[in-house]
N, C-alpha and C positions, 0 to 999 in steps of 0.2 A: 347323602344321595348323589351329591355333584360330583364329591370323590368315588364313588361305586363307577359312576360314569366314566368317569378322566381311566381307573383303570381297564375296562370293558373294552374302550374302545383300542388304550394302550397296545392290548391283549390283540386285537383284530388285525392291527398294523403288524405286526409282527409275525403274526400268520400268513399274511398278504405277503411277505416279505421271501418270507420262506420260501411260499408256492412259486414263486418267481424263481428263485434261486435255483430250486430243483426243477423247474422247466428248462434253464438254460443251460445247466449240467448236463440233461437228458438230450440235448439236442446238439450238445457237443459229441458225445460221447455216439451216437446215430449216426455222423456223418459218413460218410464213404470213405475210405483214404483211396488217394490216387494212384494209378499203375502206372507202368512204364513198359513195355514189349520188349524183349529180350531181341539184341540184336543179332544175324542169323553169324552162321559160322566163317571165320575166312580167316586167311594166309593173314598174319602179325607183319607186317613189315618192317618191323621192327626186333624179328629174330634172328640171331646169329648159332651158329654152330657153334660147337664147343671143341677143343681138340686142333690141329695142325691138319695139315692138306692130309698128307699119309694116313692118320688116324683113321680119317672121314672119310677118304677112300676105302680101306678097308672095313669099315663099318657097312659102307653101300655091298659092297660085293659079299659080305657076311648076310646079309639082306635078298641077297637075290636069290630064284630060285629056276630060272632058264638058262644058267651058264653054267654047262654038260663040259666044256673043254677045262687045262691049268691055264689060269694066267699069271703073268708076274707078280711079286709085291708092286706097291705103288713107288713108284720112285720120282724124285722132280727132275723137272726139267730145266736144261741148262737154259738160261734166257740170254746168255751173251752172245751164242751160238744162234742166232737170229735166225738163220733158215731152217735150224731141224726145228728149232720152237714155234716157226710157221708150220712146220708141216705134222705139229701136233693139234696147235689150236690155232692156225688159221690167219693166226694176225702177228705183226709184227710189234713185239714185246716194249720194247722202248720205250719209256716213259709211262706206260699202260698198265702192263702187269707187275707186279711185286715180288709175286712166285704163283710157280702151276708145278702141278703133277700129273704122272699120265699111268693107264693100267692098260700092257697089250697080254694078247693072250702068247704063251709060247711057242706055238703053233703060226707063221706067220701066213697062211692059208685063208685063216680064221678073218671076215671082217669084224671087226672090233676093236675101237678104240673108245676109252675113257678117258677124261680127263677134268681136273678140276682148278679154278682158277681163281687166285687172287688177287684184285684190283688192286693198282695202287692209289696211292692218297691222291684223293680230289678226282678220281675217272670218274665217270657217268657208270652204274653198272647194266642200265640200260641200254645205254646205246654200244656198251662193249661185249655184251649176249648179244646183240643184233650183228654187230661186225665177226662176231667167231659164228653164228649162226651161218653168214654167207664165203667167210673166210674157209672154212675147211674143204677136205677136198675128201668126197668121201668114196672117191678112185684111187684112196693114195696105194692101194695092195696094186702088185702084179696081176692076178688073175681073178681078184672079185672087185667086187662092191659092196660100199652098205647098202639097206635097205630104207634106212629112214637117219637122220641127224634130229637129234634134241639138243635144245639149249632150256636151262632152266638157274635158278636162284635160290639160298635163304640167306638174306641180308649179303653182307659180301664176298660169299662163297658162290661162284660160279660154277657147274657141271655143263658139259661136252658130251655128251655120248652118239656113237655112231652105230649101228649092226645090224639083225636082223629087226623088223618092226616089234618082231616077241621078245627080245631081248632089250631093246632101247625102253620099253612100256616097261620094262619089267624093272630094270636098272631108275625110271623114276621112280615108280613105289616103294624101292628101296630107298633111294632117297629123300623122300616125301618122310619114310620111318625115321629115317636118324635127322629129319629136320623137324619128326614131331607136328607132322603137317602142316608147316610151314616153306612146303615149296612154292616158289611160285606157278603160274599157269605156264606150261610148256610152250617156249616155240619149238616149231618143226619144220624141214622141208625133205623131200621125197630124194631118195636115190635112184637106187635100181635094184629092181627082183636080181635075185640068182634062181636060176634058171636048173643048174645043174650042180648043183653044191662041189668041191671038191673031194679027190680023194684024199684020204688020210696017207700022209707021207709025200706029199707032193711039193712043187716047186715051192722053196724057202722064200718070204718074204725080204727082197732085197734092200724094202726102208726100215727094217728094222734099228734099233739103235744100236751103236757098236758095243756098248756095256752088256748086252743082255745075253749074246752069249759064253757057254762055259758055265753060267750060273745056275745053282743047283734049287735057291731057294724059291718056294711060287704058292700061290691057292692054289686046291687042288677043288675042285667042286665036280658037286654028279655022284 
């Protein structure tokens, strides 16, 4: 009888044992797991372009789709030559830049200038957007002006553009593509309306660079 007992109860512990086990399974297995919110979308600051100044030039302007005239291939700029490289992008290269390249159109009529810039080692790329932002001169044509100046970035790739306000917006989207959305936020500052556009065949741009003409090769867009 006593052993009937000792096993019965045995029996009971064991069941007790169980119902536990799978209560605390159960309550594992219930629990919630926790979220996280997706963070929203933005410029990597940490992206670089791929390719040399010239490549990326011509990738922006393969990209565009308001530039009706030819302009040049991209070609670089002398930087030893201190004042035409001021009067590309505005600042004085010396210790600053590394290399830049510039895209005019062949038409010296035309406002528009592009150009794109690489720091050298150890500049600020901020505060050398800020200085080619106030440094350019977007009077540098004989008989126009541009309309609007942007400065913009991805990683150490600097762009320049000057023109009309529809072609400067246009010229970052393009760039914005080949940085993969990783441009950054535009600076800007205001030119001047043209008023009365030129005619076609009109006074030759007298700052043009002395390489460019004679030469036959260019984008041809439109």
């Amino acid at each position: 009888m006593k052993k009937a007992i000792a096993i019965l109860l045995a029996l009971v512990s064991i069941l007790s044992f169980a119902a536990c086990g799978n209560n605390a399974d159960t309550e594992t297995t219930t629990q919630a797991p926790e979220t996280t919110k997706a963070p929203e979308a933005t410029a990597d600051p940490s992206a670089q372009l791929d390719g040399d100044l010239i490549e990326i030039g011509t990738k922006i302007i393969e990209n565009t789709s308001t530039i009706e005239f030819a302009l040049y291939e991209p070609k670089e700029i002398v930087l030893s030559d201190i004042e035409a490289a001021k009067s590309f992008i505005g600042v004085d290269p010396t210790d600053k830049v590394e290399k830049a390249v510039f895209v005019d159109p062949q038409i010296g009529v035309q406002p528009f200038s592009l150009c794109l810039v690489k720091p050298a080692e150890g500049v600020d790329v901020e505060a050398l957007k800020n200085e080619i932002l106030e440094g350019v001169n977007y009077r540098k044509w004989m008989c126009v002006a541009a309309e609007k100046v942007l400065v913009s970035n991805c990683g150490d790739t600097i762009l320049m553009v000057m023109a009309s306000e529809e072609i400067v917006d246009d010229v970052y989207n393009a760039f914005n593509i080949v940085a993969s959305g990783n441009a950054s936020p535009a600076l800007t500052k205001a030119g001047e309306v043209q008023e009365e556009p030129p005619v076609d065949g009109g006074e030759a741009d007298m700052n043009a660079p002395a390489a460019m003409p004679g030469e036959d090769e260019g984008i041809i867009l439109g």
